[in-house]
C-alpha positions as CSV (number, residue, x, y, z in Angstrom):
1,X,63.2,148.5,0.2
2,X,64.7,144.8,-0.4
3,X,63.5,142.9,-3.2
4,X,62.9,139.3,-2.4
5,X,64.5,136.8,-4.9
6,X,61.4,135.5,-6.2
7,X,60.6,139.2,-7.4
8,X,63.9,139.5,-8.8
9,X,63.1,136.1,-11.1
10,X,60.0,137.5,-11.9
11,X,61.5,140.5,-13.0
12,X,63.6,138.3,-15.7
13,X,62.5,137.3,-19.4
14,X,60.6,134.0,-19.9
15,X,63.8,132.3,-21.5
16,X,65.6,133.5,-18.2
17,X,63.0,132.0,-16.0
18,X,62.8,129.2,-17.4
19,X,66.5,128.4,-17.5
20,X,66.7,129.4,-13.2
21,X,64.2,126.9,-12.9
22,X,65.3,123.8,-15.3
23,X,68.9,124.5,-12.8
24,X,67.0,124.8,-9.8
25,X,65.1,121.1,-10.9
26,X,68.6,119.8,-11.8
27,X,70.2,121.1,-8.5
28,X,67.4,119.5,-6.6
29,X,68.1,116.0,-7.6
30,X,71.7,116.0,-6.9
31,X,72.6,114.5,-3.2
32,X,75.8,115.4,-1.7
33,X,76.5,112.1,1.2
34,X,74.8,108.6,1.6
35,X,73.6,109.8,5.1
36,X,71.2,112.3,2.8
37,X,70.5,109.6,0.6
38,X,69.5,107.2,3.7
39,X,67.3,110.0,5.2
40,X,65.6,110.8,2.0
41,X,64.7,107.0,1.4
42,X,63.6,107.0,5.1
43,X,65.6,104.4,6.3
44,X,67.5,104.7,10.2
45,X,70.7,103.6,10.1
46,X,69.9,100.6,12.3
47,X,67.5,99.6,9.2
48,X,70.6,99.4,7.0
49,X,72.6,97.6,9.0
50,X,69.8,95.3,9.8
51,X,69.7,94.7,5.9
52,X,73.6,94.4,5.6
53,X,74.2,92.1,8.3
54,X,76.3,94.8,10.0
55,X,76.0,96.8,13.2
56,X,74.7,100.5,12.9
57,X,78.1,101.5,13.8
58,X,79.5,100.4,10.5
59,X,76.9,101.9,8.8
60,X,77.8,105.7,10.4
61,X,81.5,104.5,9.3
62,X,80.3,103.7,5.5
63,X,78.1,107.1,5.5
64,X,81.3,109.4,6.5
65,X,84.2,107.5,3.8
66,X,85.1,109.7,1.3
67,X,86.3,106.4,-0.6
68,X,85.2,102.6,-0.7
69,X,84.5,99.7,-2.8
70,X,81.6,99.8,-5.4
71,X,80.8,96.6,-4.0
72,X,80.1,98.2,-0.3
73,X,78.3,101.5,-2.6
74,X,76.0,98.7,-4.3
75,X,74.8,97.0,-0.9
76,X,74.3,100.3,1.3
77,X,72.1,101.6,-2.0
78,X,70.2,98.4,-2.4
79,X,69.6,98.1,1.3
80,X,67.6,101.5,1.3
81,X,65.9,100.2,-1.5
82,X,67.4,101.6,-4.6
83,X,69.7,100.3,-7.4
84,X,72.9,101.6,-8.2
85,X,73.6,102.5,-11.7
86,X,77.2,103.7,-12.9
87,X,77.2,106.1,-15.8
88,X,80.4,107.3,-18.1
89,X,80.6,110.5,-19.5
90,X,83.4,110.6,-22.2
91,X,83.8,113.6,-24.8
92,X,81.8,114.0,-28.1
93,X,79.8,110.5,-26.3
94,X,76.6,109.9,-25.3
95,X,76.3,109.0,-21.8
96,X,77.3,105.0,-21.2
97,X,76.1,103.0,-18.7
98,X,78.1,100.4,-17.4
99,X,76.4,97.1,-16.5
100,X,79.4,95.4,-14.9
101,X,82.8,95.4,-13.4
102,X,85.5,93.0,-13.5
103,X,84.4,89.2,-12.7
104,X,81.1,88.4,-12.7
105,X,80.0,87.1,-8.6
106,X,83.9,86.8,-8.6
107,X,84.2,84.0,-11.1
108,X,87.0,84.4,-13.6
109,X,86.2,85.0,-17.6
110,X,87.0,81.6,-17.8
111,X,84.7,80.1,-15.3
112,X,81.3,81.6,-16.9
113,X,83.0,80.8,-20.4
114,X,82.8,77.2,-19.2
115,X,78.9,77.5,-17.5
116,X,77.4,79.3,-21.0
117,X,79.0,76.1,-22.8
118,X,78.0,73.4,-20.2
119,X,74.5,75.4,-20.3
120,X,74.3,75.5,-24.3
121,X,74.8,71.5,-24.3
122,X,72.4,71.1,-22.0
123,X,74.6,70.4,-19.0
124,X,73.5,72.5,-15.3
125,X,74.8,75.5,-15.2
C-alpha cells in the first residue's frame, strides 16, 4: 500500500519535521516571475499599466524579460503596491541592504553636494 507524504513526515523525528517545514515556509515565500508577483498582489495587468502610464502590452513585455533596468523593477513593484528592496549577500557578512544606486533622481554627486549646502545656509533647496 502507498504511503502518502504527509505519513512519511510524520514518520520522521521532531528535529526532522521541523527542518521539512522551516524549508517548506522558506520555499513558500520565494516567487519565481513578476507575472506571479502581479497575480499574488491581485493586480490585472491593465491595473499596472494604468499605474505606469503604459499600455497592458508593455506590461506582458516587462513580465516575460529575463533582464531590465532596476529602475523599470522599482516602478512595476511599486505599481502593484509594494517596495522594492535590494539586499547583498557577501561572505563572512551580514546581509546589506542597499538604499541607493548611482545618482540620486539623476542629479550628479555634485548637484546634491550643492542643494545640502544651499539648504544648510538657508538658501531653497
Amino acid at each position: 500500500m502507498a504511503r502518502s507524504l504527509n505519513d512519511m513526515i510524520a514518520a520522521l523525528p521532531v528535529d526532522e519535521q521541523e527542518a521539512i517545514e522551516a524549508r517548506y515556509q522558506e520555499l513558500k515565500q520565494e516567487v519565481e516571475s513578476l507575472r506571479e508577483l502581479r497575480q499574488i498582489a491581485g493586480k490585472a495587468q491593465e491595473d499596472i499599466a494604468t499605474a505606469l502610464n503604459i499600455k497592458q502590452p508593455s506590461v506582458s513585455k516587462i513580465e516575460k524579460q529575463a533582464d531590465m533596468y532596476l529602475s523599470t523593477l522599482r516602478g512595476y513593484v511599486e505599481a502593484i503596491g509594494g517596495e522594492l528592496e535590494l539586499t547583498v549577500k557577501l561572505p563572512s557578512r551580514p546581509v546589506l541592504h542597499l538604499r541607493s544606486l548611482g545618482d540620486i533622481e539623476g542629479q550628479t554627486g555634485a548637484t546634491v553636494g550643492k542643494r545640502r549646502k544651499r539648504s544648510a545656509i538657508g538658501g531653497r533647496a
